[in-house]
OpenMM code with the backbone's topology and positions (N, CA, C; nanometers):
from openmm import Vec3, app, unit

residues = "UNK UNK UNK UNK UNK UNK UNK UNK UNK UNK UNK UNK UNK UNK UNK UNK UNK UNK UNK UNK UNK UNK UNK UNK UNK UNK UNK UNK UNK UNK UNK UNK UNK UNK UNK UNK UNK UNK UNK UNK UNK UNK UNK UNK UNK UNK UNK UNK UNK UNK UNK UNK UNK UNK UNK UNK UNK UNK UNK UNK UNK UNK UNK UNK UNK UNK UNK UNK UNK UNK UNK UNK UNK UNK UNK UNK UNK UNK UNK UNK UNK UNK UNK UNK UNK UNK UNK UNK UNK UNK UNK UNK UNK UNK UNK UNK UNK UNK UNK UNK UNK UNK UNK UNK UNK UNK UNK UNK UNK UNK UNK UNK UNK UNK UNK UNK UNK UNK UNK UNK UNK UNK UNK UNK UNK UNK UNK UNK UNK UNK UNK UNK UNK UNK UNK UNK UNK UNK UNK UNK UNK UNK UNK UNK UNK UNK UNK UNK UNK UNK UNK UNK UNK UNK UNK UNK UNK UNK UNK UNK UNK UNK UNK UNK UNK UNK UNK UNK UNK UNK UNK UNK UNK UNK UNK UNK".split()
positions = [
    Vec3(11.5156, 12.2907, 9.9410),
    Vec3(11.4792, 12.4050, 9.8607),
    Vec3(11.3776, 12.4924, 9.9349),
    Vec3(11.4021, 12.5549, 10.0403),
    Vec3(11.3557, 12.6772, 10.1411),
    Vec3(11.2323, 12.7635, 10.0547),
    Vec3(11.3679, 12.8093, 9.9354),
    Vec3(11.3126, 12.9271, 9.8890),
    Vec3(11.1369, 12.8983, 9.8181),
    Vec3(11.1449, 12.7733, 9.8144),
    Vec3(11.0307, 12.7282, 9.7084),
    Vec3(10.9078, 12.7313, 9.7549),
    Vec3(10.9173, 12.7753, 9.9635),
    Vec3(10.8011, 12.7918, 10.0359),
    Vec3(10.6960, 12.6852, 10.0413),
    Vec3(10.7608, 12.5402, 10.0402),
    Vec3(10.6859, 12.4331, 10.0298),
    Vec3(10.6397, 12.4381, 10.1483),
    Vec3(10.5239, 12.3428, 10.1704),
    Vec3(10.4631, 12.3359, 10.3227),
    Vec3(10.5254, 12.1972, 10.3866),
    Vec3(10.4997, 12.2151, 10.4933),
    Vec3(10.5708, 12.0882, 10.5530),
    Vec3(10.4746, 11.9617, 10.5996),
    Vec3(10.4756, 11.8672, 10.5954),
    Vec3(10.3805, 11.7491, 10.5893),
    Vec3(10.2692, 11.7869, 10.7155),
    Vec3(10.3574, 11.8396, 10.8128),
    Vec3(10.2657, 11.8720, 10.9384),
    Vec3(10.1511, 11.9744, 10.8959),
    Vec3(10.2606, 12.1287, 10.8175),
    Vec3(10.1581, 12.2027, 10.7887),
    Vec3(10.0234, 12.1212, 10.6644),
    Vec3(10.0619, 12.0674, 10.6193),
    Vec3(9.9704, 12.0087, 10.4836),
    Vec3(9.8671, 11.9561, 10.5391),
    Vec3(9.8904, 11.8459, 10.6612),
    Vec3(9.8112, 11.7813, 10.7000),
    Vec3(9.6783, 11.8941, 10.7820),
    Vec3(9.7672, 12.0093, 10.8434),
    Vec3(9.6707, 12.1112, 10.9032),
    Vec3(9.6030, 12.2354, 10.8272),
    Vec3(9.6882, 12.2241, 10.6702),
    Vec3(9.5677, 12.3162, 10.5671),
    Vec3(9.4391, 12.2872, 10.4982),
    Vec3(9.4086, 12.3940, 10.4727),
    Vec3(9.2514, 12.3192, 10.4025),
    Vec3(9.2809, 12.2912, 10.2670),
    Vec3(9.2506, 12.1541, 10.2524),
    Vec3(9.2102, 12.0934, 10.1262),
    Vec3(9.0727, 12.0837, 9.9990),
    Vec3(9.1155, 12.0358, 9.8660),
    Vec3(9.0463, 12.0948, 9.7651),
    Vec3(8.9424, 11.9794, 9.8191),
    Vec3(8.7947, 12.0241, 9.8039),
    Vec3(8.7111, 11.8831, 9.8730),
    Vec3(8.6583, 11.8213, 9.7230),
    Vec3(8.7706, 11.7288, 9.6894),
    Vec3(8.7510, 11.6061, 9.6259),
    Vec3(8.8927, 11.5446, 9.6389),
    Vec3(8.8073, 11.3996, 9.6588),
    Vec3(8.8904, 11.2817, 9.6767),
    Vec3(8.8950, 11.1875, 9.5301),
    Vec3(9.0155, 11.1287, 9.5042),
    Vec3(9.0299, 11.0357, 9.4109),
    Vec3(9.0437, 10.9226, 9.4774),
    Vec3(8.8878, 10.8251, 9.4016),
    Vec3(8.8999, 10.6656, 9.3940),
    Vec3(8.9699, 10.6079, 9.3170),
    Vec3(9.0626, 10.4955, 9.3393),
    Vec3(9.1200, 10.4100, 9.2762),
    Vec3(9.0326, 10.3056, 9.2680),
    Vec3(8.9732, 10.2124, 9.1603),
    Vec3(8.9191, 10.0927, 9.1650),
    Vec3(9.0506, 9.9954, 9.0723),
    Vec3(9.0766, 9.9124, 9.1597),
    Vec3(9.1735, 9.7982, 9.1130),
    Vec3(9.3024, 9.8534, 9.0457),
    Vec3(9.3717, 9.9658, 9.0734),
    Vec3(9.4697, 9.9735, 9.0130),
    Vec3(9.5672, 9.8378, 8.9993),
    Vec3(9.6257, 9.7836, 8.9272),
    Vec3(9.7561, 9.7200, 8.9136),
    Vec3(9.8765, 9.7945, 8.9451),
    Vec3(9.9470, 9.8774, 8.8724),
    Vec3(10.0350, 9.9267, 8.8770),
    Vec3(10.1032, 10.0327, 8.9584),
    Vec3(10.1565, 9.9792, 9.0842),
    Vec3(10.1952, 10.0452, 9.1916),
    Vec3(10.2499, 10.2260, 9.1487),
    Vec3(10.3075, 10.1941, 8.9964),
    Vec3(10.4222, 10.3109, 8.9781),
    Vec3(10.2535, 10.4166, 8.9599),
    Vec3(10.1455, 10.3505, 8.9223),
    Vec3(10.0560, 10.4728, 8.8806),
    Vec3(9.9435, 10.4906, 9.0452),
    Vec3(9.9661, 10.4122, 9.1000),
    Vec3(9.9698, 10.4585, 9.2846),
    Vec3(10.0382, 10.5793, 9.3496),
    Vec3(10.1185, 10.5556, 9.3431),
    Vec3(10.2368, 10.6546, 9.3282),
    Vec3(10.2400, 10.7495, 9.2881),
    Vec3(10.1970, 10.8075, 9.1742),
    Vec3(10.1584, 10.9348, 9.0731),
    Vec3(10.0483, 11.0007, 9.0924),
    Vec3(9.9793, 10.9064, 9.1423),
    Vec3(9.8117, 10.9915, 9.1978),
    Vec3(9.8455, 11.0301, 9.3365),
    Vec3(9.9536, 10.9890, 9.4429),
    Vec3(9.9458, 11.0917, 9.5236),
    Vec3(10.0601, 11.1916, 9.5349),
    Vec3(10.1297, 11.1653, 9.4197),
    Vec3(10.1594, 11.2766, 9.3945),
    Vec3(10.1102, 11.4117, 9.3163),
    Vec3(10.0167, 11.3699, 9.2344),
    Vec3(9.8950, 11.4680, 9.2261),
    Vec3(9.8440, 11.5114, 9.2882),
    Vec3(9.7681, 11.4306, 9.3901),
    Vec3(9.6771, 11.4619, 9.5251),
    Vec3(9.7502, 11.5465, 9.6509),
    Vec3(9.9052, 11.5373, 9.6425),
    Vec3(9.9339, 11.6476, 9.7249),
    Vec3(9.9744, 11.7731, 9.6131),
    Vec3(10.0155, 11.7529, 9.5588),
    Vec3(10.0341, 11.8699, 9.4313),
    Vec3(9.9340, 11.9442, 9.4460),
    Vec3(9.7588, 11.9095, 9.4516),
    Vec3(9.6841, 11.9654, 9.3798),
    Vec3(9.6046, 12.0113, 9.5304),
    Vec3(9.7028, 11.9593, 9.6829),
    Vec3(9.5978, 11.9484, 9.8275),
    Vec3(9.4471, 11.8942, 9.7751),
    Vec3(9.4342, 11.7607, 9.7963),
    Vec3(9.3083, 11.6919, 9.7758),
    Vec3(9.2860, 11.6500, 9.8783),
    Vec3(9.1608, 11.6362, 9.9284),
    Vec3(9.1080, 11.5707, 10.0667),
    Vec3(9.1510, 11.4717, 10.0973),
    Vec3(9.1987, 11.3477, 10.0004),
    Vec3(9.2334, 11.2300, 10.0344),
    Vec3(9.2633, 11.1069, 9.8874),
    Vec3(9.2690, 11.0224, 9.9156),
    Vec3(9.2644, 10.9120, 9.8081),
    Vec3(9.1950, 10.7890, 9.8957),
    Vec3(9.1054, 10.6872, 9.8364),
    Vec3(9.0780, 10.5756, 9.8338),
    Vec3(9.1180, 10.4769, 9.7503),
    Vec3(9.1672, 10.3971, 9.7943),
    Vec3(9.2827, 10.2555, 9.7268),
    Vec3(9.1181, 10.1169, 9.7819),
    Vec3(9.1056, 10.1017, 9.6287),
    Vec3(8.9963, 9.9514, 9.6841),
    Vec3(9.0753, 9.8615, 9.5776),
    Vec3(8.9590, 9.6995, 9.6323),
    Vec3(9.0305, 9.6497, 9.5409),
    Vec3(9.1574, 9.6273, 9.5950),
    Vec3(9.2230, 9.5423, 9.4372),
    Vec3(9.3435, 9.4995, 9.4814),
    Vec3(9.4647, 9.5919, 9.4486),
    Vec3(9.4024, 9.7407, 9.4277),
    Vec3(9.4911, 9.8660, 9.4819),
    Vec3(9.5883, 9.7829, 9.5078),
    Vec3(9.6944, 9.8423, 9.5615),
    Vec3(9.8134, 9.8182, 9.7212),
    Vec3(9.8078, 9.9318, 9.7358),
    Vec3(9.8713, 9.9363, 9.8904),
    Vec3(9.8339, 10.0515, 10.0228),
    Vec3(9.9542, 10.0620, 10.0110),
    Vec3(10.0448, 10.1802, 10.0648),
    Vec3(10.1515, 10.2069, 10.1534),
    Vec3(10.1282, 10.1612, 10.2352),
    Vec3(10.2725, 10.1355, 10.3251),
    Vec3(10.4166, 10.1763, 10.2839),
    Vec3(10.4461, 10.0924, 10.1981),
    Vec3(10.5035, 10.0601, 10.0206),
    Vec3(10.5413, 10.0011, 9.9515),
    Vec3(10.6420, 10.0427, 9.8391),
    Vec3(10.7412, 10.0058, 9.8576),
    Vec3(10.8655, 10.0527, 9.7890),
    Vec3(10.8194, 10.0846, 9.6536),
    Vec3(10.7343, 10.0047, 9.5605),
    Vec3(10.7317, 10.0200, 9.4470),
    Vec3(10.6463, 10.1979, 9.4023),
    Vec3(10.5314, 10.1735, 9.5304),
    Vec3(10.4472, 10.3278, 9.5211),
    Vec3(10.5350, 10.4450, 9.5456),
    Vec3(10.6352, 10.3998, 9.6439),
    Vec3(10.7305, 10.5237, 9.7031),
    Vec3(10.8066, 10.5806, 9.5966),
    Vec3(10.8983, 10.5130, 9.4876),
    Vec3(10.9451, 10.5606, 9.3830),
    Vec3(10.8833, 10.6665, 9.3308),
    Vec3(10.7604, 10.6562, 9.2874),
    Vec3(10.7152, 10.7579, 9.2438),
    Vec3(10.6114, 10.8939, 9.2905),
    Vec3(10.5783, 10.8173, 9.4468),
    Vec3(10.4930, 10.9326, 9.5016),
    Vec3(10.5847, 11.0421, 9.5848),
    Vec3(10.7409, 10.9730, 9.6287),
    Vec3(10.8266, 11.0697, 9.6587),
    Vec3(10.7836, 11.1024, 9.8005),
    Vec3(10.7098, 11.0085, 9.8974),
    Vec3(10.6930, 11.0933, 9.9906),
    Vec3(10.5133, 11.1370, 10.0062),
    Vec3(10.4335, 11.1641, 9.9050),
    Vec3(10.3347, 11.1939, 9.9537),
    Vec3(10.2067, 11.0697, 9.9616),
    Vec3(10.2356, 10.9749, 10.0122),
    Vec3(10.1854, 10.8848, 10.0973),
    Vec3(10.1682, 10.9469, 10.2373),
    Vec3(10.2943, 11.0214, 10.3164),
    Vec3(10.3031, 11.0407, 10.3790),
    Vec3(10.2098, 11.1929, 10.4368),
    Vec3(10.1313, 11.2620, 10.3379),
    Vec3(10.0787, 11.3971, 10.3147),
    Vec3(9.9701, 11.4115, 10.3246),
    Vec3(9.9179, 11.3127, 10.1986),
    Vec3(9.7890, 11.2791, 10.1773),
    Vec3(9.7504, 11.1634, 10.2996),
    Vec3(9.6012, 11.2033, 10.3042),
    Vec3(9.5454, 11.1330, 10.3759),
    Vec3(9.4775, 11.0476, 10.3043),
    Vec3(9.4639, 10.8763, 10.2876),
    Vec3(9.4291, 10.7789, 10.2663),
    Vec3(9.3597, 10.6231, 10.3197),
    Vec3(9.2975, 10.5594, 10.2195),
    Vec3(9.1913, 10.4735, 10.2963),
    Vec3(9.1801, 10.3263, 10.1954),
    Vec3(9.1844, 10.2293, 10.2966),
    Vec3(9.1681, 10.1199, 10.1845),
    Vec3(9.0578, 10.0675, 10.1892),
    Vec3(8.9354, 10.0507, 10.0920),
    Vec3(8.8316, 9.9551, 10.1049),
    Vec3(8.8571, 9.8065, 10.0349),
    Vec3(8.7746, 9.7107, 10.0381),
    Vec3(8.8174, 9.5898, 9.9675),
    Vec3(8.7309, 9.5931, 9.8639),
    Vec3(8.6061, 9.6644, 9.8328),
    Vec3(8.5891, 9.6713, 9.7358),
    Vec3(8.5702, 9.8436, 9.6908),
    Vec3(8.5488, 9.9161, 9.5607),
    Vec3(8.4990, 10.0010, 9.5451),
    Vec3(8.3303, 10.0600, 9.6104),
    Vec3(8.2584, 9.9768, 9.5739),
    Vec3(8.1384, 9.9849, 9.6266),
    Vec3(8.0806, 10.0220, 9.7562),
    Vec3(8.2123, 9.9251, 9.8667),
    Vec3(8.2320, 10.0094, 10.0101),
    Vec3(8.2273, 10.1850, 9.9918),
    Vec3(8.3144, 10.2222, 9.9086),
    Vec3(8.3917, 10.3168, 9.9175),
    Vec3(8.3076, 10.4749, 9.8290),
    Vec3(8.2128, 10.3919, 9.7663),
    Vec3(8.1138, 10.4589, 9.6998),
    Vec3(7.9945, 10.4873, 9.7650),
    Vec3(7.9555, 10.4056, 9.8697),
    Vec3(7.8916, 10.4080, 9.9584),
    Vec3(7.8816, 10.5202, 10.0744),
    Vec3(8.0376, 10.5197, 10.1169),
    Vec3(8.0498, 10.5920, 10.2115),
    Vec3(8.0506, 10.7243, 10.1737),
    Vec3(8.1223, 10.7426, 10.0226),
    Vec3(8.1311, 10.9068, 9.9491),
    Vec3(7.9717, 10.9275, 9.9991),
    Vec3(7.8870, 10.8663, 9.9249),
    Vec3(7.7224, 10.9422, 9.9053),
    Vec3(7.6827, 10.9770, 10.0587),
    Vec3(7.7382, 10.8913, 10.1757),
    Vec3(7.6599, 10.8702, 10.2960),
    Vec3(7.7839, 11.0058, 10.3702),
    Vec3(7.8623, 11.0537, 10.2929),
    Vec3(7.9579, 11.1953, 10.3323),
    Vec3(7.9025, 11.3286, 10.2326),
    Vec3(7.8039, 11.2520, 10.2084),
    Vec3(7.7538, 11.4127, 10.0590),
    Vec3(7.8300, 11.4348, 9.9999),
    Vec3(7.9586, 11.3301, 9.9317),
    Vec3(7.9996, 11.3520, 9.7751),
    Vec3(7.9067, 11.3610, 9.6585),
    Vec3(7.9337, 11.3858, 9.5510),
    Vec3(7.9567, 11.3741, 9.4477),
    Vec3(7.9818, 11.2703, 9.3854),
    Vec3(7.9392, 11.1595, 9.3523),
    Vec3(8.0478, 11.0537, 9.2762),
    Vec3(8.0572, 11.0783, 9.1347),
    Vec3(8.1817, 11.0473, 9.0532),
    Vec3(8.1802, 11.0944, 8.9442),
    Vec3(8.2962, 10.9390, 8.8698),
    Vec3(8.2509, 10.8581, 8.7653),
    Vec3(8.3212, 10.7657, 8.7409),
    Vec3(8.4023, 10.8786, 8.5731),
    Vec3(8.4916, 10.8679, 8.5921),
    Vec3(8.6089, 10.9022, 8.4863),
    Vec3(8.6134, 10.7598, 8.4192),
    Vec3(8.5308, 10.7822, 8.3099),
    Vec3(8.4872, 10.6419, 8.2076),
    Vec3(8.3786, 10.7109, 8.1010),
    Vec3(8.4623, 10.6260, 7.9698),
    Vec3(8.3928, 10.6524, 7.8591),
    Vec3(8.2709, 10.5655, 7.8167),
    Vec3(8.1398, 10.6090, 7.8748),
    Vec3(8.0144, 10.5406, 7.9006),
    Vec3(7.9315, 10.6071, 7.7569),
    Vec3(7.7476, 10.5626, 7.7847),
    Vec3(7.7183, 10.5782, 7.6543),
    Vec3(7.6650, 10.7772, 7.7108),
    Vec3(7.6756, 10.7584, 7.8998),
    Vec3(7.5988, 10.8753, 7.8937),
    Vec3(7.7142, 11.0033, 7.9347),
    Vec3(7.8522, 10.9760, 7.9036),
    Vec3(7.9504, 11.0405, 7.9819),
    Vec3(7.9179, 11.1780, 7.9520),
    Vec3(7.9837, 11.2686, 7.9955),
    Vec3(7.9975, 11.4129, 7.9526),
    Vec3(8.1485, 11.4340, 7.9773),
    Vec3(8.1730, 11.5271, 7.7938),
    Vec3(8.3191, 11.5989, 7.8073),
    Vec3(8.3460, 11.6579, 7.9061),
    Vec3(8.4732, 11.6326, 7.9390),
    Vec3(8.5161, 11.7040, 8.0634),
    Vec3(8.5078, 11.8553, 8.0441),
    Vec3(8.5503, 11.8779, 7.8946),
    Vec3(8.5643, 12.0598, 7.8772),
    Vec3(8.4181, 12.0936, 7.8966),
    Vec3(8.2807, 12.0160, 7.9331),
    Vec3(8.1450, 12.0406, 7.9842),
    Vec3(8.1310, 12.0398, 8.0910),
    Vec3(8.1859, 11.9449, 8.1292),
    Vec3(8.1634, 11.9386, 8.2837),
    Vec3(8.1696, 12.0332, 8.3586),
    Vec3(8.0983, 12.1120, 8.4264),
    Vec3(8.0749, 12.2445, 8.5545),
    Vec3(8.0716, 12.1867, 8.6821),
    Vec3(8.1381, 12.1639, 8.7679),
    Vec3(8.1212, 12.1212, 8.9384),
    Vec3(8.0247, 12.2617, 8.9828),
    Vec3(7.9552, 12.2049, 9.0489),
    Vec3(7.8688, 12.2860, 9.1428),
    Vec3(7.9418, 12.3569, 9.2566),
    Vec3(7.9674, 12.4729, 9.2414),
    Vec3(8.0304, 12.5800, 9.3663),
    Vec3(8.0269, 12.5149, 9.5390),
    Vec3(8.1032, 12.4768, 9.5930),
    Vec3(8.0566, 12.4144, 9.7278),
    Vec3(8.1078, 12.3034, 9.7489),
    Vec3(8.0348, 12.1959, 9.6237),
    Vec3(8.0090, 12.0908, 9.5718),
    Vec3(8.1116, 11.9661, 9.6337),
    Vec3(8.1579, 11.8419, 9.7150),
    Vec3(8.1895, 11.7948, 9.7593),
    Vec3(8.2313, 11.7025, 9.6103),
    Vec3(8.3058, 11.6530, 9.5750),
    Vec3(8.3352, 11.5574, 9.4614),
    Vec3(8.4655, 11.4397, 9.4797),
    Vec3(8.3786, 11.3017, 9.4280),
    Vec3(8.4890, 11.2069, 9.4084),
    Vec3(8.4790, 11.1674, 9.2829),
    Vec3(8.6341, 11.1107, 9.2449),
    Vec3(8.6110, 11.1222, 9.0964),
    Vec3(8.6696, 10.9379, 9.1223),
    Vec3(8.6048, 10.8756, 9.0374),
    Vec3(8.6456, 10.7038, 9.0657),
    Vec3(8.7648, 10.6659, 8.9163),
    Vec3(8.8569, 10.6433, 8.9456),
    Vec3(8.9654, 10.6191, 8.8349),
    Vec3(8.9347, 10.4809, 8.8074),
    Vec3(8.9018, 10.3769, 8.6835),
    Vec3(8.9117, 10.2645, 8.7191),
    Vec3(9.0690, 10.1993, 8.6612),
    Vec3(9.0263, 10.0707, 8.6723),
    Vec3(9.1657, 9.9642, 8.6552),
    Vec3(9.1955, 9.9581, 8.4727),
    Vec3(9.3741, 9.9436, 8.4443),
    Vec3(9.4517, 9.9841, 8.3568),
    Vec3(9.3588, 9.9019, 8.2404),
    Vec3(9.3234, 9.7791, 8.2375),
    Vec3(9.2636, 9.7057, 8.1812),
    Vec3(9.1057, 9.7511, 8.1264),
    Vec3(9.0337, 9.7654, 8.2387),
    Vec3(8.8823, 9.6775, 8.2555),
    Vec3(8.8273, 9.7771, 8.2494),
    Vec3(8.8799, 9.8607, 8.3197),
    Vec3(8.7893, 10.0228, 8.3513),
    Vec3(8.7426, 10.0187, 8.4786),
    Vec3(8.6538, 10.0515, 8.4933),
    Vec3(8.5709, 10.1042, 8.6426),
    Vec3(8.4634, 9.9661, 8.6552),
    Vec3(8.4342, 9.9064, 8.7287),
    Vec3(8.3926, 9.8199, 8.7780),
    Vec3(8.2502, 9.8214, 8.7189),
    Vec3(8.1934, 9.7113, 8.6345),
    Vec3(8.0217, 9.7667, 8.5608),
    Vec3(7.9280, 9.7776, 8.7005),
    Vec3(7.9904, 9.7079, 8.7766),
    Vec3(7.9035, 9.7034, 8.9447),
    Vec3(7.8815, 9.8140, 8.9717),
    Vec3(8.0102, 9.9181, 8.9628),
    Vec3(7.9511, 9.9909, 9.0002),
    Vec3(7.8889, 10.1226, 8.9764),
    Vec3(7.9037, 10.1621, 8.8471),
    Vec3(7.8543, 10.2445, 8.7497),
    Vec3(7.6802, 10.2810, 8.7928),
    Vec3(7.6312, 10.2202, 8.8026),
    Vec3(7.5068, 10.2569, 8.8590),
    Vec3(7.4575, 10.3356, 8.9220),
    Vec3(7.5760, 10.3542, 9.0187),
    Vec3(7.5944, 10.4116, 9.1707),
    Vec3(7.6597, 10.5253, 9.1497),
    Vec3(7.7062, 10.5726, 9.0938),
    Vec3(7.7211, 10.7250, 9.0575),
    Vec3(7.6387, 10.8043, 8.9853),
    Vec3(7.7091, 10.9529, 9.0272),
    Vec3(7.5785, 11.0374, 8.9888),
    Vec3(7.6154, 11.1028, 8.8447),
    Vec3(7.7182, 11.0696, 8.7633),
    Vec3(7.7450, 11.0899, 8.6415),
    Vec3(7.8605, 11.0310, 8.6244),
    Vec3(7.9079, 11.0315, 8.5106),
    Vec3(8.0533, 11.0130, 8.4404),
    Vec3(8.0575, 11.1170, 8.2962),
    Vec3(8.1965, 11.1412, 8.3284),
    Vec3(8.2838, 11.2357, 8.2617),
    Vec3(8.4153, 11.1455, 8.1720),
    Vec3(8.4437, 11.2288, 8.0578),
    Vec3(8.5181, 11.1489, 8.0143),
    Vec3(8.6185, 11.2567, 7.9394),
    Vec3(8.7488, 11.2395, 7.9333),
    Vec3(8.8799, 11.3069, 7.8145),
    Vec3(8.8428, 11.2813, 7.7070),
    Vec3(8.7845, 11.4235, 7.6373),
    Vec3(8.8299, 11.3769, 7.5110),
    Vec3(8.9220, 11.3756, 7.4286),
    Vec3(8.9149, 11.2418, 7.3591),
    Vec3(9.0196, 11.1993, 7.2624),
    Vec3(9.0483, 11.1972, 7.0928),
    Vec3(9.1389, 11.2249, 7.0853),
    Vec3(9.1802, 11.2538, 6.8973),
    Vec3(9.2211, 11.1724, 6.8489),
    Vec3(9.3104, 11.0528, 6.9026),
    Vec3(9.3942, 10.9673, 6.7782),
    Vec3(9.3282, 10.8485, 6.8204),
    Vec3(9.4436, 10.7486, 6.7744),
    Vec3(9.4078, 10.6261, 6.7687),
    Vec3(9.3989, 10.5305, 6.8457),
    Vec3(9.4009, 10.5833, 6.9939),
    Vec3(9.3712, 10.4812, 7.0963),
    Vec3(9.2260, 10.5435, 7.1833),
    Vec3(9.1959, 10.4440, 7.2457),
    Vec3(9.0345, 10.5017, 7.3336),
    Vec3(9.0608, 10.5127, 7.4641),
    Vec3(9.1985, 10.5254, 7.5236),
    Vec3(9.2453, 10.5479, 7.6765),
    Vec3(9.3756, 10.6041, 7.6922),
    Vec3(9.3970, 10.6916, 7.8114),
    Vec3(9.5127, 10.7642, 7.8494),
    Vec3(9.5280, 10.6901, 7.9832),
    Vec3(9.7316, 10.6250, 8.0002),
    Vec3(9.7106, 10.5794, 8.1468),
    Vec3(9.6473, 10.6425, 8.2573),
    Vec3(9.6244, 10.5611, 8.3456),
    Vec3(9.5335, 10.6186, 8.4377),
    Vec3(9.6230, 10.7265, 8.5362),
    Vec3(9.7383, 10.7160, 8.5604),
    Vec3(9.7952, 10.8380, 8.6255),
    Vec3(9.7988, 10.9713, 8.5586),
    Vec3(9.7939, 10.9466, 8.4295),
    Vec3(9.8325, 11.0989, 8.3533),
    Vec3(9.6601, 11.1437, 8.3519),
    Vec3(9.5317, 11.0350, 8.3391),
    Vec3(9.4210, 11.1057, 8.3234),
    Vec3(9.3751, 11.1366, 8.4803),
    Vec3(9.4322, 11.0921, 8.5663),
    Vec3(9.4163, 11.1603, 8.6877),
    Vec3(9.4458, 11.3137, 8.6803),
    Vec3(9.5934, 11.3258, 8.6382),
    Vec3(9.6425, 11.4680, 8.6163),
    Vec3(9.5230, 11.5654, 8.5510),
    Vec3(9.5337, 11.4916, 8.4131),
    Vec3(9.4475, 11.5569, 8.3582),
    Vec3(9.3127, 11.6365, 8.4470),
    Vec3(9.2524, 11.5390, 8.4482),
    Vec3(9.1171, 11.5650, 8.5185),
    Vec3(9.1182, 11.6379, 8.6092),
    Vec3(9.2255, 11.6286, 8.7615),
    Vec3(9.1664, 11.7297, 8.8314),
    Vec3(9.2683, 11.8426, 8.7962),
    Vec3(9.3510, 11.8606, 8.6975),
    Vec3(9.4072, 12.0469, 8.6795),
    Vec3(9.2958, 12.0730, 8.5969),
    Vec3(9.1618, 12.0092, 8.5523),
    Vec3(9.0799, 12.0587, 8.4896),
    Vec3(9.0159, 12.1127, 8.5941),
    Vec3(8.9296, 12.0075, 8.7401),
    Vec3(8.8556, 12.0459, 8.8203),
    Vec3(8.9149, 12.1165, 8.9126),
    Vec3(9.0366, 12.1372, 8.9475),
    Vec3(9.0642, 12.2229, 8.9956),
    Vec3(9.0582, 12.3702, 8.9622),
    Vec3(9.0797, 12.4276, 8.8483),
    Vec3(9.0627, 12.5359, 8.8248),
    Vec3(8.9123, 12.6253, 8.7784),
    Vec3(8.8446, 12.4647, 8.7585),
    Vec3(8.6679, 12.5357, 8.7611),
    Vec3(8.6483, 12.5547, 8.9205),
    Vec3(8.7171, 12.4772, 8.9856),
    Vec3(8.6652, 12.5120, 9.1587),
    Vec3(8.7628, 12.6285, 9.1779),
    Vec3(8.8513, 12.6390, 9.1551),
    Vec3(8.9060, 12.7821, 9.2165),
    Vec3(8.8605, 12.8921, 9.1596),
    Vec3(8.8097, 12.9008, 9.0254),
    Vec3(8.7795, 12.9771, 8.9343),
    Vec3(8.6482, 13.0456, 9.0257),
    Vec3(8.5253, 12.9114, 9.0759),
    Vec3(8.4144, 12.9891, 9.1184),
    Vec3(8.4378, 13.0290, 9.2369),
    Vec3(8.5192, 12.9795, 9.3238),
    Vec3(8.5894, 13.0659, 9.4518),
    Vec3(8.6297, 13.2168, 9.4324),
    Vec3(8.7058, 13.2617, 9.3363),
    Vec3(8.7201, 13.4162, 9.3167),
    Vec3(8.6152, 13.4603, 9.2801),
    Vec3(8.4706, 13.4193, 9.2302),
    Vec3(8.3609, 13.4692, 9.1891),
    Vec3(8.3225, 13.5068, 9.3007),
    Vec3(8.2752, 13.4117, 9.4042),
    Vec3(8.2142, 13.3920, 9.5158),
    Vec3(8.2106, 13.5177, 9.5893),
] * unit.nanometer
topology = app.Topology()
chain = topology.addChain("A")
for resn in residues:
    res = topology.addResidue(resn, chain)
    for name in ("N", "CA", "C"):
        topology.addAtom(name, app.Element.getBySymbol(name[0]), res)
């Protein structure tokens, strides 16, 4: 599909990207591996981090659904999150845990700082985000919710979240 002016993995890898990266802490479910980088090239994100017992590409089960952008996105495995939280702060991220804490802030609040370097930490389908490491970030943000459950899978609140942060960062780019 020509007409659709897609970029080509080479060009992707040589455009500039949105500067935030999505952490995975402990995903299980390969198919929602898969979906976050297909977000993450959808949305050109700096990268993804897979900790934990994540799985990495190349893996048939992630490929189903990332279609290929394993191959786009640029990616990193730590063994734990905490590695990986470490290194964000010691790169001048942002860390940001996507978890419903006592001090979270609505996402429709949330303002990224113009410039602003950001990782956003997804945690596991179960447990959430690791209590280890909650500490270690510099806020958490959370979806808010209406019915009767207190979580959205973690691939769709990936979506969610950054077509939110994406458009406050592009938004202050045309200001700029």
């Amino acid at each position: 599909m020509p007409e659709l002016g897609r970029l080509s993995v080479e060009d992707f890898k040589l455009s500039d990207k949105l500067p935030l990266v999505v952490v995975l802490d402990n995903i299980r479910s390969q198919n929602n591996i898969g979906s976050v980088f297909r977000t993450a090239d959808a949305f050109r994100l700096s990268g993804v981090y897979l900790c934990g017992i994540t799985a990495t590409p190349p893996h048939r089960e992630i490929h189903k659904t990332a279609l290929g952008a394993t191959e786009s996105v640029d990616w990193v495995y730590f063994p734990t999150t905490m590695e990986a939280v470490k290194e964000l702060h010691s790169k001048g991220y942002t860390v940001l845990a996507v978890e419903q804490t006592s001090g979270s802030i609505k996402l429709n609040d949330y303002h990224p700082v113009s410039g602003e370097k950001l990782a956003l930490i997804f945690g596991n389908e179960v447990n959430g985000i690791d209590d280890e490491v909650l500490p270690f970030v510099n806020s958490s943000i959370e979806i808010p919710q209406f019915g009767t459950k207190h979580s959205i899978n973690v691939s769709v609140a990936v979506g969610i979240v950054i077509w939110d942060i994406f458009w406050k960062i592009t938004d202050f780019e045309k200001k700029a």
